[in-house]
C-alpha positions as CSV (number, residue, x, y, z in Angstrom):
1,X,0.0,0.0,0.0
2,X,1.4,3.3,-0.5
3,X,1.3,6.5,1.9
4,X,-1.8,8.5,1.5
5,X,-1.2,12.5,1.9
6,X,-5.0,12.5,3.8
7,X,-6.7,14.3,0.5
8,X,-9.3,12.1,-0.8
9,X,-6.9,9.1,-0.9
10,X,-4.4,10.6,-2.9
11,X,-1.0,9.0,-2.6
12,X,2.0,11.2,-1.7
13,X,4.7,10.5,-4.3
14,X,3.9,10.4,-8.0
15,X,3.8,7.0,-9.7
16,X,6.8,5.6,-11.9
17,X,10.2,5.9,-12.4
18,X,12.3,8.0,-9.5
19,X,15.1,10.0,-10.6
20,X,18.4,8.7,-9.2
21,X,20.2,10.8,-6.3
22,X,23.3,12.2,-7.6
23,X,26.4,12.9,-5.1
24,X,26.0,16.2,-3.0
25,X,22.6,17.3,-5.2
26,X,20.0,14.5,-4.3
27,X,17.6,14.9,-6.7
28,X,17.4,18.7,-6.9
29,X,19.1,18.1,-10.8
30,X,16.2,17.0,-11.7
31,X,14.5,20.4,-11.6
32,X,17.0,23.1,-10.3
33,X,15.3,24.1,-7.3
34,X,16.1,23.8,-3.7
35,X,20.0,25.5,-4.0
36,X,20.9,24.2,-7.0
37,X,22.9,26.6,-8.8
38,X,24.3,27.5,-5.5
39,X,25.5,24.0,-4.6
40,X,27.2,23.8,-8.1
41,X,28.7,27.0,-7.7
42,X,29.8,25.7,-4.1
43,X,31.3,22.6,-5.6
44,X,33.1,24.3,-8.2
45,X,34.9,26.2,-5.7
46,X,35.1,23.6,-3.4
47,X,36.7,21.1,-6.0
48,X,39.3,23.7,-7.0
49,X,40.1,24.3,-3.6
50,X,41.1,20.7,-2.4
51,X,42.9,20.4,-5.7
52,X,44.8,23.4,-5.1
53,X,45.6,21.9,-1.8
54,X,46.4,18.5,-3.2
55,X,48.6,20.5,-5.2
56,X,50.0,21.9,-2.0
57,X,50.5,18.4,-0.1
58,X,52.5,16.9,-3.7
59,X,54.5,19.9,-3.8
60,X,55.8,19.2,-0.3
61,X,56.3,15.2,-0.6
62,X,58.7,16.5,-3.6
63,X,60.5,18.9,-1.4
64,X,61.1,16.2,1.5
65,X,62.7,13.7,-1.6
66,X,64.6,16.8,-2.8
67,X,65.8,17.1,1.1
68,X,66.0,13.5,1.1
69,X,68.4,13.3,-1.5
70,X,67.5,10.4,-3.6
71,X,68.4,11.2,-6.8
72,X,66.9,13.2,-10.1
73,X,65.4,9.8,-11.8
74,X,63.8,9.5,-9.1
75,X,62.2,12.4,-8.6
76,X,61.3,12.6,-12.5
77,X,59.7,9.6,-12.1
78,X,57.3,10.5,-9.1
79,X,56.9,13.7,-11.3
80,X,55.9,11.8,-14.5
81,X,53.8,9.3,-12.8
82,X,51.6,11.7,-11.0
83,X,50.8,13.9,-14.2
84,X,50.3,10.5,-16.3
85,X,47.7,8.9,-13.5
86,X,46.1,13.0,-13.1
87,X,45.9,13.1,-17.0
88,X,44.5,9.7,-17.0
89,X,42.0,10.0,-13.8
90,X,40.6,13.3,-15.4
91,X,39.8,11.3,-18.6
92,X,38.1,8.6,-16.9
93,X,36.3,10.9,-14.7
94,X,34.9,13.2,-17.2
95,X,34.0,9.7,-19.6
96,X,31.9,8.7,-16.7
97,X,29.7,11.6,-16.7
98,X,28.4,10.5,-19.9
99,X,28.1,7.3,-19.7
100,X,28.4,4.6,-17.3
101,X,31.8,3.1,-16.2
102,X,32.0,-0.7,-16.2
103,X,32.5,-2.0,-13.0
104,X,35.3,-4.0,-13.9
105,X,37.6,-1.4,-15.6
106,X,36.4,1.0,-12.5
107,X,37.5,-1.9,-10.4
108,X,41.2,-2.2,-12.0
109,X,41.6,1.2,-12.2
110,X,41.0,2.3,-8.6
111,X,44.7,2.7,-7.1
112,X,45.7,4.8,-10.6
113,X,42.4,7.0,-9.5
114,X,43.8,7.5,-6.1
115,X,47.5,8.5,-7.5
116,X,45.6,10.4,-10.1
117,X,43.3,12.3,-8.1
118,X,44.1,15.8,-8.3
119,X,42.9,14.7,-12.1
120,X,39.2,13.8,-10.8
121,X,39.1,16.7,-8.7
122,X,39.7,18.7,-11.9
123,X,37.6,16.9,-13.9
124,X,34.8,17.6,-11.6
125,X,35.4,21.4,-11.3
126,X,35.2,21.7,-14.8
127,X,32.0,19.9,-15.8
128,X,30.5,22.2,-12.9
129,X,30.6,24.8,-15.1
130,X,28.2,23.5,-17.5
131,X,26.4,20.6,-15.5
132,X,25.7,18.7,-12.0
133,X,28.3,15.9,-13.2
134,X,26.8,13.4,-14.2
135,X,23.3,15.2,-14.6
136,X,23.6,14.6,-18.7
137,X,23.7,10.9,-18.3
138,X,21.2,10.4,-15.5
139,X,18.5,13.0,-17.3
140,X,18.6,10.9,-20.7
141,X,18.0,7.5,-18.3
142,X,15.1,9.1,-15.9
143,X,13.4,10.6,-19.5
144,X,13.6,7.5,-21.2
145,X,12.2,5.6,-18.4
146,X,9.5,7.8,-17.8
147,X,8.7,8.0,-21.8
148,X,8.6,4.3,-21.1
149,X,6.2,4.5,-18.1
150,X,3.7,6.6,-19.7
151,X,3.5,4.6,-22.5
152,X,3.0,1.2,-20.8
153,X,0.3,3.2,-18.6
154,X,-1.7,5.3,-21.7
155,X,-5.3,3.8,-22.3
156,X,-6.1,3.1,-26.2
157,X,-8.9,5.2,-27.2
158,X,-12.0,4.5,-29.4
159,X,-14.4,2.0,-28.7
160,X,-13.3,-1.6,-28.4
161,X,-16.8,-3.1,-29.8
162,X,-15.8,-1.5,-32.9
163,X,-12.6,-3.0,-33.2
164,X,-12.5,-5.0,-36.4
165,X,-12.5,-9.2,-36.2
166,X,-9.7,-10.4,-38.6
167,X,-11.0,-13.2,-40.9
């Protein structure tokens, strides 16, 4: 049975598909109210301002291996590998706004995500600027499964006596 709102019988939430909760918005995407622009403008900032720090904390892990002494390879290498694995989470981040990962690449990809973060962070700021991330992918799926709700639930019209018999 579902929740009645008191009126007559009338059930509280609307019947069909629900939009899907996205991280930090709920479901506010899925017609801007409630704080929406300023939540994305919030993020935006936000995102930029942890990768700036990010920035920060990688900047002084080089420092201590310059103090450290270890050696120029080796400090070219922790160089290369974090802008390979930030170039690479960005990509991957910004692909999975538009469509949806698969759980197995996600799966093997997870420590170069966590090297490459300041990349995801990135990522995320920018497609604030036009979007919720992720709000593309997840308005085409809640349209389409509404468009498939209301027509499983139309009535035909006309008269079915007057239907013709197929000989």
């Amino acid at each position: 049975m579902s929740a009645e709102n008191g009126k007559n019988g009338i059930p509280d939430t609307q019947a069909g598909p629900r939009p899907e909760p996205l991280r930090f918005y709920g479901t506010t995407w899925v017609n801007h109210d409630d704080g929406y622009a300023a939540r994305r403008a919030g993020l935006a900032v936000g995102s930029l301002a942890v990768a700036a720090a990010a920035c920060f904390v990688l900047r002084v892990a080089y420092q201590g291996l310059q103090i450290a002494d270890i050696g120029s390879v080796v400090s070219l290498l922790m160089i290369v590998m974090f802008a390979i694995c930030s170039a690479l989470a960005f990509r991957h981040t910004w692909s999975g706004f538009t469509s949806r990962p698969d759980p197995d690449r996600q799966a093997s990809m997870r420590g170069l995500l966590a090297i490459g973060f300041v990349g995801s962070l990135l990522a995320y700021f920018f497609r604030t600027f036009t979007e919720a991330p992720g709000e593309k992918l997840h308005r085409a799926e809640y349209d389409r499964a509404r468009e498939d709700y209301e027509k499983r639930t139309t009535r035909r019209s006309g008269n079915p006596m007057k239907k013709r018999r197929r000989k």
